[in-house]
N, C-alpha and C positions, 0 to 999 in steps of 0.2 A: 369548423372546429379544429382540425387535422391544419389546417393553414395559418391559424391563428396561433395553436401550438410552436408553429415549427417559426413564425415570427419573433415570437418571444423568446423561442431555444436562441435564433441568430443575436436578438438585441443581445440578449445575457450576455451571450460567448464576444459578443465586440464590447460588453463592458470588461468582461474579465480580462480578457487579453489588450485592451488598452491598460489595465492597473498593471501590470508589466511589462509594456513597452511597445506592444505589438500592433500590430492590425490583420484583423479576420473578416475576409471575404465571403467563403464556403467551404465547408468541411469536407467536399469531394474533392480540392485539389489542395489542403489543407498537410502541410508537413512542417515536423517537432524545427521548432527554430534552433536556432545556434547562438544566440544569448537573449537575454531577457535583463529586465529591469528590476533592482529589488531595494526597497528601503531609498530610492532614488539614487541607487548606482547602476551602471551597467557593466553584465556579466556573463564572458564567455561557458557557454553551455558546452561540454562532450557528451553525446548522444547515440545510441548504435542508429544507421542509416538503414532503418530495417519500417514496415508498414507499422509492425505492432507497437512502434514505440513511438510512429505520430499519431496514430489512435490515444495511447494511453495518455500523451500528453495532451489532446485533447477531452478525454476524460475526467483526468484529474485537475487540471489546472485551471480547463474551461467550463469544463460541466460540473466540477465539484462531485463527483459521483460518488466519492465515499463521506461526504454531507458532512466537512469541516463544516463549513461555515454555521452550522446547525447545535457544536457544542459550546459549551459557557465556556467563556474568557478563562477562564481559572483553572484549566488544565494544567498541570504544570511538569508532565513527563510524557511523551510519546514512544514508542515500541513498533519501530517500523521493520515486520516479517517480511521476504520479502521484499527487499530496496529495489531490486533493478537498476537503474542509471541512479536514482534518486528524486525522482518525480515527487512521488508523495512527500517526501521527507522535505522538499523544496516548500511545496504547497501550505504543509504543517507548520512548517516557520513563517510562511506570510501569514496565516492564520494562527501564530502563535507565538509572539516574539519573543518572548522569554523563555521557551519551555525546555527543558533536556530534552532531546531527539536522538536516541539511538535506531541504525541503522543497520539490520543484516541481512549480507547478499552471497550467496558463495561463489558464485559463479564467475572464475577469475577471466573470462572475456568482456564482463564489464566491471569488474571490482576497477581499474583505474578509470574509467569514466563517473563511477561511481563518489570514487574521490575526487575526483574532482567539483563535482556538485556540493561536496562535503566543506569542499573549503566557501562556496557561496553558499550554503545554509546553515555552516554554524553544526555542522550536527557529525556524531561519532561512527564510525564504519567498522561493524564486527565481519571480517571477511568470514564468515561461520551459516550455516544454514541453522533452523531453528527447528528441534524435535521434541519428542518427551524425554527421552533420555541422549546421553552423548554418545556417538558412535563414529565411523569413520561412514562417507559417503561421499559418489560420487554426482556431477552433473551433467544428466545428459541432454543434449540439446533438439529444441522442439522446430517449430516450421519457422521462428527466428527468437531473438532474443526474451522476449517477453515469457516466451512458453518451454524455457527450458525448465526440466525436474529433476530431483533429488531422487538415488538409491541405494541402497544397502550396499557398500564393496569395501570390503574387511584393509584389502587394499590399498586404498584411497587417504592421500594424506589432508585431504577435506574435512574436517569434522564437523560433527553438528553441537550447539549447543543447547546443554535444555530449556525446556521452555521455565521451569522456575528458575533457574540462575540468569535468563535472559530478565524477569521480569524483578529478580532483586539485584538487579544492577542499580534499576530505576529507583529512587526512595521515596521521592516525592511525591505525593499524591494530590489529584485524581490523574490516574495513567489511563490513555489512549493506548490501545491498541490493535495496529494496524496487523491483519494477515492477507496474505495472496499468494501463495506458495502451490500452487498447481495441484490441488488436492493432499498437501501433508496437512493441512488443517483439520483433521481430522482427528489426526493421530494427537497433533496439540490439543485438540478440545478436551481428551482424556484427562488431564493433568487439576484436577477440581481444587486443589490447595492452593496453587497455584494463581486460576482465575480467582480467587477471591479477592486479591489483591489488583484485577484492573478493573476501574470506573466506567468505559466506556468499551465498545468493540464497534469498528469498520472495517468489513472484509469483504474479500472478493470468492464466496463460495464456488465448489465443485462438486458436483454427482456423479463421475464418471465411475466410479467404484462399484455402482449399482445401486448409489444411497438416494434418498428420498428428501425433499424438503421439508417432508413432515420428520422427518429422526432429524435435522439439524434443526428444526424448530427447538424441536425436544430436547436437543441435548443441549445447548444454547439455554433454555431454559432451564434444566437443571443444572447449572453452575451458578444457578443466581440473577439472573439476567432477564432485562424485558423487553423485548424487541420492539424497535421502534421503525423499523420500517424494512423491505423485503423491496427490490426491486428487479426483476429476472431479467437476463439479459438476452437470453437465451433457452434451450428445454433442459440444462444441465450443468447452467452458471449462473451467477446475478450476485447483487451486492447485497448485505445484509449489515444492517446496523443497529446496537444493542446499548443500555446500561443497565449496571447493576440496581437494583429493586431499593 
């Protein structure tokens, strides 16, 4: 059963990665390529040269793990918390050719890689982190790029932007939206006016707080939402995917 699995994880990931240009042998010596294929062009990638960010693009692009391919054609704005290089936001426009895609990342060691991606996928770059409210903040950096995090420093000519003027940026609806923000999702999920205004939720949850999957259950569902699927990646991360009721 386990070899069977892991057969079909391989075919997937050599179909996905040939719809972009590539070829996948094994994901042990498996690293983020440096262009890709889109709409049948090909397009130089800038990437940080770090482990977490051939992971992640083998997650997002290959594995699908925030489960594009699972919503209806007819999204028509996406809310990428969270950018990093631009993975996701890449992903979302092949899975979504038409859609506005706002992007924000604050983390100025990869905001220009960031942009750069922004020019192949068509999508907007808020150099801004995303809170409940606006404040100044800074980013400090994790075991590599993927895992840098956002904090409080009065200081800091960072700001954050909130999460309702991130999501009335967007007009058009049904909105996507993506978070991954290293545990500030939490503080975002407060914002209940807010959520009422997104259609769908994929994110990349965090426990490190000392929070439970059962109080993200909960609160998730109290905004209105109905979870559609929970995938743990880990004892204190995993992906969670949600629409409104």
């Amino acid at each position: 059963m386990v070899l069977a699995k892991r057969i079909l994880q391989y075919r997937r990931r050599r179909r996905a990665a040939a719809a972009i240009g590539l070829a996948f042998y094994r994901s042990r010596q498996f690293k983020a390529p440096s262009q890709i294929q889109l709409f049948g062009k090909s397009y130089k990638l800038q990437l940080p040269a770090d482990h977490g960010t051939d992971v992640a693009f083998l997650d997002i692009l290959l594995d699908d793990c925030y489960r594009l391919q699972h919503l209806p054609n007819h999204v028509e704005s996406v809310l990428d918390i969270g950018a990093h290089a631009g993975l996701f936001s890449i992903a979302a426009r092949i899975r979504l050719p038409a859609a506005t895609i706002h992007a924000y990342e604050p983390n100025p060691e990869v905001l220009p890689l960031l942009r750069n991606q922004s020019e192949i996928g068509n999508f907007t770059v808020f150099p801004n982190a995303v809170a409940l409210t606006k404040s100044a903040v800074r980013v400090v950096a994790g075991g590599d790029s993927v895992h840098a995090k956002i904090i409080s420093d009065p200081s800091s000519s960072v700001q954050s932007t909130p999460f309702s003027e991130a999501v009335a940026r967007l007009s058009k609806r049904p909105l996507l939206a993506k978070l991954d923000c290293e545990g500030a999702e939490w503080e975002i999920l407060r914002d209940s006016d807010a959520w009422k205004r997104v259609d769908f939720l994929t994110a990349e949850y965090h426990l490190w707080a000392g929070y439970s999957l059962s109080e993200l259950r909960s609160q998730i569902e109290s905004l209105g939402f109905a979870i559609i699927s929970i995938s743990e990646s880990g004892s204190d991360f995993g992906i969670l995917t949600a629409r409104q009721r």
